[in-house]
C-alpha positions as CSV (number, residue, x, y, z in Angstrom):
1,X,-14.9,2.1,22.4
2,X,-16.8,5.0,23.6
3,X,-19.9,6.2,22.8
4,X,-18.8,9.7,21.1
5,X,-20.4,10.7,18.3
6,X,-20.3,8.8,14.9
7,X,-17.7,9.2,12.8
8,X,-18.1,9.5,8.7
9,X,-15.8,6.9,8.3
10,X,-15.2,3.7,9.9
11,X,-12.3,2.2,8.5
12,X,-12.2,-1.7,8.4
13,X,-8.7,-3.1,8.3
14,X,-7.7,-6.4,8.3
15,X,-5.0,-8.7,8.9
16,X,-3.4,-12.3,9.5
17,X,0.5,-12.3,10.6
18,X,1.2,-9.0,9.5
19,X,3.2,-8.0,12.3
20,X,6.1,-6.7,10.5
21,X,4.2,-4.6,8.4
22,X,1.0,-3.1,10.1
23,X,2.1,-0.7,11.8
24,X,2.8,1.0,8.6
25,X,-0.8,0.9,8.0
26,X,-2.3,2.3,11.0
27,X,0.8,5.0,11.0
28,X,-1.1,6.1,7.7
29,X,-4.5,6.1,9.3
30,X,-3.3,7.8,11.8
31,X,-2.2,11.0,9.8
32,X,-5.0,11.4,7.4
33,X,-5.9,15.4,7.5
34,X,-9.8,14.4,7.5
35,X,-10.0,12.9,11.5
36,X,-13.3,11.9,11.4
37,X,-12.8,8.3,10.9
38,X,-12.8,5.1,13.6
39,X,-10.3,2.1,13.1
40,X,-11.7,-1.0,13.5
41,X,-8.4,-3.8,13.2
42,X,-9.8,-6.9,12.4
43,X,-7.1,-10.0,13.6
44,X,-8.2,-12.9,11.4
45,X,-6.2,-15.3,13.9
46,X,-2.9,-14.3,13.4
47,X,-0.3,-16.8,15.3
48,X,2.4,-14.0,15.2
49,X,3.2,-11.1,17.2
50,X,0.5,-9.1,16.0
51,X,-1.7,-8.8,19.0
52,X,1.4,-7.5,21.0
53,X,2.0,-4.9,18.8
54,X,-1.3,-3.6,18.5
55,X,-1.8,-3.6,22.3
56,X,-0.3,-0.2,22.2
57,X,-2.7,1.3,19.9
58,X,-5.6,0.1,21.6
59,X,-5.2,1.5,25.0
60,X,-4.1,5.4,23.2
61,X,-7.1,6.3,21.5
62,X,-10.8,5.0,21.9
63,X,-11.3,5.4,18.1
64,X,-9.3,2.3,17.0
65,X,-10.7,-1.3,18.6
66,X,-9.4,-4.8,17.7
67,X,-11.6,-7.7,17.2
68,X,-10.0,-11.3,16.9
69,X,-11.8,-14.2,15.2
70,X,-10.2,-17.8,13.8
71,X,-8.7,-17.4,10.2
72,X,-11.4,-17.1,8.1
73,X,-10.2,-15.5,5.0
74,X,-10.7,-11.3,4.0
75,X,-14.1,-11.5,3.3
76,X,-15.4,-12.9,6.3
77,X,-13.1,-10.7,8.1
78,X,-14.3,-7.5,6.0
79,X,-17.8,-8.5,6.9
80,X,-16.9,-9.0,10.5
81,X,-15.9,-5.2,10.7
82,X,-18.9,-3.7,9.0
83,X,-20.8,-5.6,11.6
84,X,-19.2,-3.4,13.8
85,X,-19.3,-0.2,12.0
86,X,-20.6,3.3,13.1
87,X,-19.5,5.7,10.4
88,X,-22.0,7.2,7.6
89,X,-19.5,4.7,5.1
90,X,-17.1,2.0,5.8
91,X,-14.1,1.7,3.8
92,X,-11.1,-0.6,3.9
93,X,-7.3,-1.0,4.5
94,X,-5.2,-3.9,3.5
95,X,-2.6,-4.3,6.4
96,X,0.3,-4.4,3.8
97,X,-1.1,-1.1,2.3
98,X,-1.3,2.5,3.1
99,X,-3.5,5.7,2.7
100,X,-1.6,8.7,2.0
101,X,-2.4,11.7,4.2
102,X,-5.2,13.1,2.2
103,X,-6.8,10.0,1.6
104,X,-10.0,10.5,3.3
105,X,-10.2,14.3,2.7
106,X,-10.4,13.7,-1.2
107,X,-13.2,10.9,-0.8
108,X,-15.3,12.7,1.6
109,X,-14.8,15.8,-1.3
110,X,-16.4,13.4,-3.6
111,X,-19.4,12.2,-1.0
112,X,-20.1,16.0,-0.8
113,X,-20.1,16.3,-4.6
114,X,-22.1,13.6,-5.3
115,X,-24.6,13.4,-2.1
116,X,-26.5,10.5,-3.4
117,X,-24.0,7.8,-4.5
118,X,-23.5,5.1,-2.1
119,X,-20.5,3.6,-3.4
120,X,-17.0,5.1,-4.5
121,X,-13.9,3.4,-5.6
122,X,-10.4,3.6,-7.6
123,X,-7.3,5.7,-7.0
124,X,-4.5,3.7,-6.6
125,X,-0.8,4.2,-6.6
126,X,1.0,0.6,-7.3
127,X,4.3,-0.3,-5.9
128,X,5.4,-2.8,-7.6
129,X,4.1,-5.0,-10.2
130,X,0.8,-3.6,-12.1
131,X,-0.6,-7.1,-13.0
132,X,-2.5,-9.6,-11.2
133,X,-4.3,-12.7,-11.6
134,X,-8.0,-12.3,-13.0
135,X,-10.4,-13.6,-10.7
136,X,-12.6,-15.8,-13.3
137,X,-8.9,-17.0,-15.0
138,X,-6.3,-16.8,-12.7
139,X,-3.9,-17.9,-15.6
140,X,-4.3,-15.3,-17.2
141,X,-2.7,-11.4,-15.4
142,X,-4.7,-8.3,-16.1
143,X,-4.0,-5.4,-14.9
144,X,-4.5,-3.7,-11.9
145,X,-6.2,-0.7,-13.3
146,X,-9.1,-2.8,-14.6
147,X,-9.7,-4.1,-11.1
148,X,-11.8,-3.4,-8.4
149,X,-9.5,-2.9,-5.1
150,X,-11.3,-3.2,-2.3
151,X,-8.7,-1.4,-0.4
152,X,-10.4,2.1,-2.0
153,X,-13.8,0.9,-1.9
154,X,-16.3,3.6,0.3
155,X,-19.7,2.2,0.6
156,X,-22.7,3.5,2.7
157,X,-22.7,1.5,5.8
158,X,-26.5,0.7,5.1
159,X,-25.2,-0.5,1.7
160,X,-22.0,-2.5,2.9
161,X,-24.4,-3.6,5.4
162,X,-27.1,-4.8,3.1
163,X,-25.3,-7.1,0.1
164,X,-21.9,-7.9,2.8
165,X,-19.0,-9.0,1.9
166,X,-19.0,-13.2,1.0
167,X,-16.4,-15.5,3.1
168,X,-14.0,-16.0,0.1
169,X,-10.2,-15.8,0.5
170,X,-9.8,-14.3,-2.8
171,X,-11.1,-11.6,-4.5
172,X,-13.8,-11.1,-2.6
173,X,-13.5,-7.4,-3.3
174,X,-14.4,-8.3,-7.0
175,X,-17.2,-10.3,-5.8
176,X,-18.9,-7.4,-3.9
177,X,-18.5,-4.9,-6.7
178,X,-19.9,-7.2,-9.3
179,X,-23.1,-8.2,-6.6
180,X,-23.5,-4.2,-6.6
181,X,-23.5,-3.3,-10.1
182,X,-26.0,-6.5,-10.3
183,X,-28.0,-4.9,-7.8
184,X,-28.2,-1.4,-10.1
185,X,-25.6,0.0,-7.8
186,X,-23.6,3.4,-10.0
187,X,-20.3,3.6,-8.4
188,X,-18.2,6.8,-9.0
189,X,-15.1,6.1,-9.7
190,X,-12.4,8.3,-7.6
191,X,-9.2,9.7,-9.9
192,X,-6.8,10.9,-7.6
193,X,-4.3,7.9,-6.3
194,X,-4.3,8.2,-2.9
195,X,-4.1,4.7,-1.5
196,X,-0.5,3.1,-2.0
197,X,-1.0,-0.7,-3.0
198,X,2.0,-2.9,-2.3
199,X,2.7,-5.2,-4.5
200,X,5.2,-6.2,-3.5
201,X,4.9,-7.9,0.1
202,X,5.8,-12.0,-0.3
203,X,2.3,-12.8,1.8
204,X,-0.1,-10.6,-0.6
205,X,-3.0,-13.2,-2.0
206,X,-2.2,-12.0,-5.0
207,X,1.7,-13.3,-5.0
208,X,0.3,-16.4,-3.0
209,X,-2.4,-17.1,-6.1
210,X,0.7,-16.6,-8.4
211,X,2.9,-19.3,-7.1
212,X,0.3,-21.4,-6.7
213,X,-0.1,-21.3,-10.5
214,X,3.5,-21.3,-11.1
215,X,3.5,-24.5,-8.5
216,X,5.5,-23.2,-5.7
């Protein structure tokens, strides 16, 4: 990637044999009305035709770059990509998910209306099922509106950078936002829904946790 000036968001998206569905993702990145973003794709050692089909993407634009590491799980792969950050905040994009178009324009509406928080998050539009398993009793479904998605967290990149995201495989958006408010973080929280979560792609941790529990 070149050295052009910093964006004010550098968008960390990763992903593990989500070949059929990521281009959906970066499509959405792609036509966000606020431009000032980088994409940094984070391959946490897919084995399907991921690679190939972001080959494309790399060589069209020098503000989206692709770093590869062995599966590791979405936390490790999170913190792999703020490493890598440039932007004034890092925020996030589940592979199976996508931002609609004025996705970034409303958040960096609420960074200029509230100049010194260093964390927003919330704004979600759910398709599919609103429930999901609760991190500290995953037999038990709460729903998604009491969670924190990780997908619509924007943190300060010294922030993000400074309490990281832990290796876990699950919820390890949770985990961050519970180390933040411990660390006498105040989030704001964002109203307007303008990430789309899908709930309703068969690889989602979410539906993997739920058949485990329902021992499939």
């Amino acid at each position: 990637m070149s050295r052009r000036a910093a964006p004010i968001f550098s968008i960390v998206l990763t992903t593990y044999n989500r070949a059929w569905c990521i281009e959906r993702a970066i499509a959405s990145v792609l036509a966000q009305t606020e431009q000032r973003w980088e994409l940094i794709i984070v391959d946490d050692g897919s084995t399907d035709a991921t690679a190939d089909i972001l080959a494309p993407y790399m060589q069209s634009s020098d503000r989206i770059c692709l770093l590869a590491q062995p599966n590791s799980g979405t936390g490790a792969a999170r913190q792999t990509g703020i490493s890598h950050a440039r932007g004034d905040f890092v925020t996030f994009l589940d592979s199976d998910d996508e931002y609609l178009p004025d996705h970034l324009h409303v958040r960096y509406r609420y960074i200029q209306d509230f100049p010194h928080c260093d964390f927003f998050y919330g704004g979600v539009q759910v398709e599919g099922p609103a429930l999901v398993p609760d991190r500290h009793d995953p037999t038990r479904l709460i729903p998604i509106a009491e969670c924190a998605v990780g997908g619509t967290f924007v943190i300060r990149r010294e922030l993000a950078q400074k309490l990281g995201f832990a290796p876990l495989r699950y919820a390890d958006d949770a985990d961050f936002f519970e180390r933040a408010l411990a660390a006498g973080v105040v989030p704001v929280c964002v109203t307007e829904p303008t990430y789309r979560y899908h709930r309703t792609s068969p690889d989602s941790l979410c539906t993997q946790r739920e058949r485990q529990l329902a021992g499939h």
